[in-house]
N, C-alpha and C positions, 0 to 999 in steps of 0.2 A: 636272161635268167635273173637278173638284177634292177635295181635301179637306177635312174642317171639322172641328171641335172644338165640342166640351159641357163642361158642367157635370158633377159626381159628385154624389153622396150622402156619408153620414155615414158611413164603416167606420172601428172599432176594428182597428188592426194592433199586434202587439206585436214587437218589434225585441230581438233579445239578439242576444251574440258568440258566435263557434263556428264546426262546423263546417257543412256543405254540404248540400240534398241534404235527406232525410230522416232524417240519422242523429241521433244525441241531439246537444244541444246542450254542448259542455262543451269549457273549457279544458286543458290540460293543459299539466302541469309537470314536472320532470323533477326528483326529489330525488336529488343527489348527493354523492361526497366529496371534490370535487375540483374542478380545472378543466374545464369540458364544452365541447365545440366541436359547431358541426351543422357536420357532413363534407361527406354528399355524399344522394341519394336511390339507394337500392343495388334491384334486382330482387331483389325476393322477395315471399314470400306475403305476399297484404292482413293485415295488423294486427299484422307482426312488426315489430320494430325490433332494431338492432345493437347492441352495449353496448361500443365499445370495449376497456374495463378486462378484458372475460373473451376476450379471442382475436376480438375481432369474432362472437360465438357470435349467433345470431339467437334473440331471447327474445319469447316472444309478448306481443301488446299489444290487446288485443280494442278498446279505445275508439278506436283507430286506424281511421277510414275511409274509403274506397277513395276517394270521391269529397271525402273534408273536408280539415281545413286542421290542422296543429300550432301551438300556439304557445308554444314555451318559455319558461318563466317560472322566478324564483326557487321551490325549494320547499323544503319542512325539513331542518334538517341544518346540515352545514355547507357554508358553498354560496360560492361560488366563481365565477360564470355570468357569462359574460364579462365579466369581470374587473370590468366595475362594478357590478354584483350586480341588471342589468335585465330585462325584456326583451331575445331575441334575435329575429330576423326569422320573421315566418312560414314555414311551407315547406307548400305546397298539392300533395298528394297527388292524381294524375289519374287514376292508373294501377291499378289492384288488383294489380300486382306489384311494386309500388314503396311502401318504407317511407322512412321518418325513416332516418340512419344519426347514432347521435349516441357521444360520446366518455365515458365512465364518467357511467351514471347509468340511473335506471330511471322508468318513470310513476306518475304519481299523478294522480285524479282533482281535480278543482274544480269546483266547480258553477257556474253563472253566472242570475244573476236578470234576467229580458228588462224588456226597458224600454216601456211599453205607450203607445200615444196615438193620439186617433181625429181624423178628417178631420172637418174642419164639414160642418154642411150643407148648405154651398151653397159648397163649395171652388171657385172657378172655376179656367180652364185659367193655368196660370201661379202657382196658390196658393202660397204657404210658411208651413208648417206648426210652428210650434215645437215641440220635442223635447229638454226638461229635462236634462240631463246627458250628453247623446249628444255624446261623445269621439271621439278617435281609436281606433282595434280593427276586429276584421270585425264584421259585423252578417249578421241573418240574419231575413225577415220569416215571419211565423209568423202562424196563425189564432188570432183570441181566442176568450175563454172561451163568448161566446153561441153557445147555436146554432142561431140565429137566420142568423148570418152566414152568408154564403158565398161571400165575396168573393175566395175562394183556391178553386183547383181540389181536387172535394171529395175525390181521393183524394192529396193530395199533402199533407203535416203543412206541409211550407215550401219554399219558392223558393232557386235560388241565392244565396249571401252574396256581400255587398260588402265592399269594404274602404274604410274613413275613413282616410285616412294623418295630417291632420294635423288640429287643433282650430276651423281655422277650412273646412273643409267641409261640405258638405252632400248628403242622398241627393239624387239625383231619380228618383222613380217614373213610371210610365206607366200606368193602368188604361185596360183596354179590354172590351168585351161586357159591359156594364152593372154594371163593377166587377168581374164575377165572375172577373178572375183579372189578377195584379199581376206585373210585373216590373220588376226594377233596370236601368235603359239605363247611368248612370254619376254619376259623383262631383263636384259642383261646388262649388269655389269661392267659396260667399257666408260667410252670417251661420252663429255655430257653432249647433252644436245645432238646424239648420232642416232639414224634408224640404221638396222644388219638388218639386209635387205637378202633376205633365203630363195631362193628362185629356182621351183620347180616348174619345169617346161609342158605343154600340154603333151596331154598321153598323146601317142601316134601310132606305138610299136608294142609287139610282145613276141616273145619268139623262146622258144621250148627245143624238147629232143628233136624234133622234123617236122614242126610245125611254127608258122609265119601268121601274125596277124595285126589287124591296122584295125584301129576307130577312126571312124567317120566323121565329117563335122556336124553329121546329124545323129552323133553315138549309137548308130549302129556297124559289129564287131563285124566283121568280116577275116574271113582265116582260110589256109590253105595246107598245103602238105598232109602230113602223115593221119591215120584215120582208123584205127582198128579198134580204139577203143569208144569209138565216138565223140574225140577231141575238136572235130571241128562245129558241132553243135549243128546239127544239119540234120540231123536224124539220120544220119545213116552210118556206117564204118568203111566206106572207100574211100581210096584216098583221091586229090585231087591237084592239081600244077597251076592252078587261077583261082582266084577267091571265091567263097560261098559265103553266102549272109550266114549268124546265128538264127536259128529261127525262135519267133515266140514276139516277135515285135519289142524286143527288150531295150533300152537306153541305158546304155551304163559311158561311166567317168573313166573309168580306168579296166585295168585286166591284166594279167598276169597268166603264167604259162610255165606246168614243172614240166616233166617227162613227158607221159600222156593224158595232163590233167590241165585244166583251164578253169581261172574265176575271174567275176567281171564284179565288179563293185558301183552300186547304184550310187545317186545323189542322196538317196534315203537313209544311206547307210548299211543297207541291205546286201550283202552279197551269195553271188548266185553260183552254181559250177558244175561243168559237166566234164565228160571222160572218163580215164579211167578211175576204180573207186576199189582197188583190189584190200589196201589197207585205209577204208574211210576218209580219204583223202575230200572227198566231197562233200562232207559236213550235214549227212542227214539220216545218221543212226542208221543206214546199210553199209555192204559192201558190194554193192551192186551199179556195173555201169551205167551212166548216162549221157543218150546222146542227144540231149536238149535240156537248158537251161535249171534247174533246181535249186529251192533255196535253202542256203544253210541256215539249217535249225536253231532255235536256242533264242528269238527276240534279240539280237548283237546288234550294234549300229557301229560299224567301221568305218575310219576315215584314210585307212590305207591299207594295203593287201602284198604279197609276195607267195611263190611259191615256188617250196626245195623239190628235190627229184620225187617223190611219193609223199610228200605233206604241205600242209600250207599255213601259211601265218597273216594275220593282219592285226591291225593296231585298233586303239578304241582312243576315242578324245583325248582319253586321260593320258595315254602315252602307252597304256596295257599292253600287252603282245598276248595274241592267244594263238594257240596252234592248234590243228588235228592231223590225222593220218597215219602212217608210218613210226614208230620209234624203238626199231633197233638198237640206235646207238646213241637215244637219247636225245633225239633234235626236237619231241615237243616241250622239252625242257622244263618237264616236271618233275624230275628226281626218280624217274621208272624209267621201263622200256619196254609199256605195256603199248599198243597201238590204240588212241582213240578216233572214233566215227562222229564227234563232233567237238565243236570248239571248248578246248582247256587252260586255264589264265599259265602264263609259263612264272614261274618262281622268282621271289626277290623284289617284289616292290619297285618294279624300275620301270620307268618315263623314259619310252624312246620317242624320237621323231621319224626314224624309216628303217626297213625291214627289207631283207632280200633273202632266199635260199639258195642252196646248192646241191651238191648230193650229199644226203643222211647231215646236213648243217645247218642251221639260220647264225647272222649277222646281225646287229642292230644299232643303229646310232644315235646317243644321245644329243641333245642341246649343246651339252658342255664340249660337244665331238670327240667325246670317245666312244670308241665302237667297243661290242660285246657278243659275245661268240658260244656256242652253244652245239653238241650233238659231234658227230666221228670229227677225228684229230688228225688223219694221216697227213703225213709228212709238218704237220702243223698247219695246217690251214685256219684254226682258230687263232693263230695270230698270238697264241697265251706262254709262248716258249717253251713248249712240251708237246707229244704227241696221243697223250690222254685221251678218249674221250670222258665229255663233259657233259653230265644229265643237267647242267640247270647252267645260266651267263657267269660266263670269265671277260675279263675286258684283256681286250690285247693290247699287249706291254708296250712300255715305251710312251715320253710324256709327247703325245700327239693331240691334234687338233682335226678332226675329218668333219668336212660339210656334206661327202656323198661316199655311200658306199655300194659293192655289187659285189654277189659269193658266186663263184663260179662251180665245179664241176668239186676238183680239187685244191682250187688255190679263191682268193679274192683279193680284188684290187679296191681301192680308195682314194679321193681328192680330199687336198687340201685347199685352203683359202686362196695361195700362193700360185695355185693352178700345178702343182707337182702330185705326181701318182704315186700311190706306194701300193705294194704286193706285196703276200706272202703266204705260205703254202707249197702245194709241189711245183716242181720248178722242169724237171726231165724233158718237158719239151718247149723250154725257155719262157712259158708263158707268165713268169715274173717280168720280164723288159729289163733285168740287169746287169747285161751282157755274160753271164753266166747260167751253169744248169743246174745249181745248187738248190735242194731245195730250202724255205725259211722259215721257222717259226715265229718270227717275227718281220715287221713291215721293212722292207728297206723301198730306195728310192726309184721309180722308174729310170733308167739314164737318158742322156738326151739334152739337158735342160730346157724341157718344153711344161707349157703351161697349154691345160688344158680346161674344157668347162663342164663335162660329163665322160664317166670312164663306166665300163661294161664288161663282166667276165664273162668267157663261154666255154665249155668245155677243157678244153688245153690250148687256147688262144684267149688274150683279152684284145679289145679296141678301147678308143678315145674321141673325142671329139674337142676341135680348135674353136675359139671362137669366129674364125673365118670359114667356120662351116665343113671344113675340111678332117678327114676321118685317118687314123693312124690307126695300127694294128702290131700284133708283135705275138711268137708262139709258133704251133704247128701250124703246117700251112699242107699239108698234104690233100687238100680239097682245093686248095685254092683260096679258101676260109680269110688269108693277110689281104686278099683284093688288089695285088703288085701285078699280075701276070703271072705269078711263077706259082711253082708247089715247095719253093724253099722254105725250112724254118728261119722262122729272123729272131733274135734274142733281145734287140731294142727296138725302137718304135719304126715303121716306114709308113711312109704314106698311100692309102690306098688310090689307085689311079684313076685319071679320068677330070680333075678339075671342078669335083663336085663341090657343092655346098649344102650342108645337111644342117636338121634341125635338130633331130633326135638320134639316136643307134641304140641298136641294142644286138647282145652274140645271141645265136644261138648254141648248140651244144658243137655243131661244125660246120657252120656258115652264119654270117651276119648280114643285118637290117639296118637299115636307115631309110629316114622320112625328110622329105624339103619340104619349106612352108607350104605348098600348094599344096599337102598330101598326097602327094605320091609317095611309094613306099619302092624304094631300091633293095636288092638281098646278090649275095654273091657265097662262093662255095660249098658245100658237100649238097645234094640236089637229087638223091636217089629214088624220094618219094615225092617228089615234088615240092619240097619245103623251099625253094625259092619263087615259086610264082609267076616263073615263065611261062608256064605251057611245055615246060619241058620236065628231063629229069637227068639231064647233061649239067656237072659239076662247071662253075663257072669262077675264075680265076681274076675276074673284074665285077662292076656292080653292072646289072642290069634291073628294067623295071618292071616290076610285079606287074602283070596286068590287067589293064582295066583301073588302075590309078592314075589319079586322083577318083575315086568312087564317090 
C-alpha cells in the first residue's frame, strides 16, 4: 500500500562546475578593458552574446549554450569586474534565443577539473557522503571513467547541474531503478562538502486489497489474485493464483495498487490505470471499469504515484500532489468532499518528495522530513494529535525527521535516518510495534532497537526490512500475514522465517510480498483469491514463491 526505501551499491560519480545538459563542461570569463556590467538576457541566436563597447553588435560565442549557465569571472588583462575584481552572478541561459548581454568585453575559455567520489557499499537511505573540497559554484554530475558503470542513462554524458550557493551546503541526490539513473531534488543545509545520498530501490512489488504484482526487468507488470473489477489488466474479471501479463505492450517504471484499483507510471511521465473506477478513481472523466491499461486525462507528467483505498495520488516535478477519485472524508485534499474523475492539485503550496495512501487518507513527505497528513482521522492515523478529519495537509506533530514513509489501512509507519520506525494510528491489533494496543495520534517508536532500511503498512499488520535482507513483521497475524509459522498477533517486531534475503517488501492488506535481487517475487498470508501466487488459494503462514519468478 505504501512506499519503501533500499539500500544502493557503490557508484563512482564525478561532480565538476559548468554548464547544463550535455554540453562541455567549462567556465567562462570574460577578458575586458574596462568596467563590465551583465545587462540584461537579449533574444538572439544561441551562442551569440552583445559586446557593449562595439554598438551592442552581436559577436558569436560558440561555448555559449542553449541550455547551460555563464559565469563571469575575472580574466586577463586589465580587468575592472565589478568593481571588486570577483565573481559576478550566474546567468542560466533556458532559451536558444536568449544570449548573455554583457558591457565591453569578450569570452575566453577555462577549463574546470571535476571533482570525482564514489558511494560505499552499502550507502543506506539517508547516507552522507563526504566530498573533499566541494564549495560553493554549479556542479554538474557526470559518468566516471569505468565502463563498467552505468548508473547514468547510457545516452545522456550528464544530468541537470545544481547550484551550492554557500560553503556550508550540501547536494542531495535520489537514485532509482537500480542506480541506473540519478537526479538532483535540491540543496541542503548540512556539513560542507557532504552529498545526503536518498536511495530509492528499484520498483519490484505492488500489492493491494487481493492482489500481488511485480515489474519485470523488461517493465513489463505482471499481477495476480483478485479480479472482479478488472484489476489485473488482462481484460478480463477472473481471478487468478499465477501471474498474468498487463496487456497493451505497455513499459512502465513504477505502479501502485489501492483496493481494486491499479496505476503504472511511464518514463514519460504518463500515467495509465485500470480496475475498479466506481468513484473516478482512474483519472479519465468516467466512472466506468477498466480492464486494460487507460490514460489519465489532463496532459500531467508525473514522477511518482501512490494509491489510497478508492483514490490515487501522485506527485509532479515540482513537488505538487494531485489527487482523484473518492472523497468522502476529504483525502483529495482540496477543502470538499466532492468526488473527482480526474486529476485535482491538493491545497497549500507544498513540495513533497513521496506519497502513499490508505483507506479514505494520503501521507506525504517532505525534504525537510516532515510528513503531512490528509483525509479520515480515526483513532488518529494523521499523526496531527486529534482524530479530526482533515480536507487539506496537517503535518504530524512532533519535531521529527522521516526519509520514508507508508499509510496503511488505519495506522502508518515511518523511517528515520537512524534506521528506527515510528507508527501511529489504530493500534487494536498491535500493529504500531510498541508492545502495546494503545491506539496513537501521534508517532511513537517501534520497540526493539532495530534499525531498519524500508518499512511498509498493510492493513492491521506492518513489516520492515534489514539491511541484511532479512524481513520483520509485527500486528495481526490471523493469516499467517507475520510470516513466523504461527497465526499469533505479535505487538513488536519478529522475524519472518526461513533465512531470506530480500530487496524490496511491500504489505498487502492481509498478506505480504517481497522481491530478492534476481526478481523473484516471495508473498505469504491471507491467499483466498489467489493473491499470493502460488497456484494456490491455501493461507500461507511462511513466504513461498510466486510462480514462474523471476519472469
Amino acid at each position: 500500500m505504501g512506499t519503501n526505501n533500499a539500500i544502493n551499491s557503490s557508484k563512482p560519480i564525478e561532480i565538476a562546475k559548468g554548464g547544463t545538459g550535455n554540453s562541455t563542461i567549462t567556465e567562462h570569463s570574460f577578458v575586458i578593458g574596462g568596467a563590465t556590467t551583465l545587462t540584461e538576457l537579449a533574444p538572439l541566436t544561441n551562442g551569440q552574446l552583445i559586446i557593449g563597447s562595439t554598438g551592442n553588435a552581436a559577436v558569436a560565442a560558440s561555448i555559449l549554450s542553449a541550455d547551460g549557465s555563464v559565469t563571469i569571472t575575472a580574466g586577463a588583462g586589465t580587468i575592472d569586474l565589478a568593481a571588486a575584481g570577483g565573481s559576478m552572478s550566474y546567468t542560466e541561459i533556458t532559451d536558444a534565443t536568449k544570449t548573455a548581454v554583457v558591457d565591453n568585453g569578450y569570452v575566453a575559455n577555462n577549463a574546470v577539473t571535476a571533482i570525482a567520489f564514489t558511494l560505499p557499499a552499502t550507502a543506506s537511505v539517508g547516507a552522507k557522503v563526504n566530498i573533499d573540497g566541494m564549495g560553493a559554484g554549479k556542479y554538474q554530475i557526470k559518468p566516471g571513467s569505468s565502463s563498467t558503470i552505468s548508473y547514468l542513462d547510457e545516452t545522456a554524458s550528464a544530468l541537470d547541474y545544481f547550484e551550492v550557493t554557500n560553503q556550508n551546503a550540501c547536494v542531495k541526490l535520489v537514485a532509482s531503478e537500480e542506480n541506473t539513473e540519478w537526479t538532483v531534488t535540491n540543496v541542503e543545509d548540512l556539513s560542507p562538502g557532504l552529498v545526503y545520498v536518498y536511495v530509492e530501490p528499484p520498483f519490484a512489488l505492488a500489492a493491494g486489497e487481493a492482489i500481488g504484482a511485480i515489474l519485470t526487468n523488461d517493465k513489463s507488470l505482471w499481477s495476480w489474485g483478485s479480479n472482479g473489477h478488472g484489476q489485473l489488466g488482462d481484460q478480463a474479471v477472473a481471478p487468478t493464483s499465477s501471474p498474468v501479463a498487463v496487456v497493451g505492450s505497455h513499459s512502465f517504471d513504477k505502479a501502485a495498487i489501492g483496493e481494486f484499483h491499479v496505476i503504472g507510471l511511464k518514463a514519460d511521465g504518463n500515467a495509465w490505470m485500470w480496475g475498479d473506477n466506481t468513484y473516478g478513481q482512474l483519472g479519465n472523466y468516467t466512472t466506468d471499469d477498466k480492464s486494460s491499461p487507460i490514460l489519465v486525462l489532463g496532459a500531467h507528467s508525473f514522477i511518482k504515484i501512490g494509491a489510497g483505498y478508492d483514490a490515487t495520488i501522485a506527485l509532479k516535478a515540482d513537488g505538487a500532489a494531485w489527487t482523484w477519485g473518492r472523497n468522502n472524508y476529504g483525502q483529495l485534499g482540496n477543502n470538499t468532499g466532492d468526488d473527482k474523475s480526474s486529476p485535482i492539485l491538493v491545497l497549500g503550496s507544498h513540495s513533497f518528495v513521496n506519497v502513499s495512501g490508505g483507506y479514505a487518507f494520503f501521507i506525504a513527505l517532505k525534504a525537510d522530513g516532515s510528513v503531512w497528513g490528509w483525509g479520515n482521522n480515526d483513532l488518529g492515523k494523521l499523526g496531527d494529535g486529534t482524530v479530526n478529519v482533515k480536507l487539506s495537509p496537517v503535518t504530524v506533530v512532533g519535531s521529527h525527521s522521516f526519509i520514508a514513509i507508508s499509510a496503511g489501512y488505519y495506522s502508518a509507519v515511518a523511517l528515520k535516518e537512524d534506521g528506527t520506525a515510528w507508527t501511529w494510528g489504530r493500534n487494536v491489533e498491535f500493529q504500531l510495534g510498541d508492545n502495546t494496543n494503545t491506539s496513537r495520534g501521534s508517532p511513537v517508536q517501534v520497540v526493539g532497537g532495530h534499525s531498519f532500511i524500508s518499512v511498509s503498512a498493510g492493513k492491521y499488520h506492518a513489516m520492515a526490512l534489514k539491511a541484511d535482507g532479512s524481513a520483520w513483521t509485527w500486528g495481526l497475524n490471523t493469516s499467517g500475514q507475520l510470516g513466523d509459522q504461527t497465526i499469533t498477533a505479535k505487538s513488536s517486531p519478529i522475524q519472518v522465517v526461513g533465512s531470506h534475503s530480500f530487496a524490496t517488501i511491500k504489505s498487502g492488506y492481509s498478506f505480504c510480498a517481497a522481491s530478492k535481487s534476481d526478481y523473484s517475487a516471495w508473498t505469504w498470508g491471507y491467499n483466498n483469491l489467489g493473491q499470493l501466487g502460488d497456484q494456490t488459494t491455501t493461507n500461507k503462514s511462511s513466504p513461498v514463491v510466486v510462480v514462474g519468478t523471476p519472469l
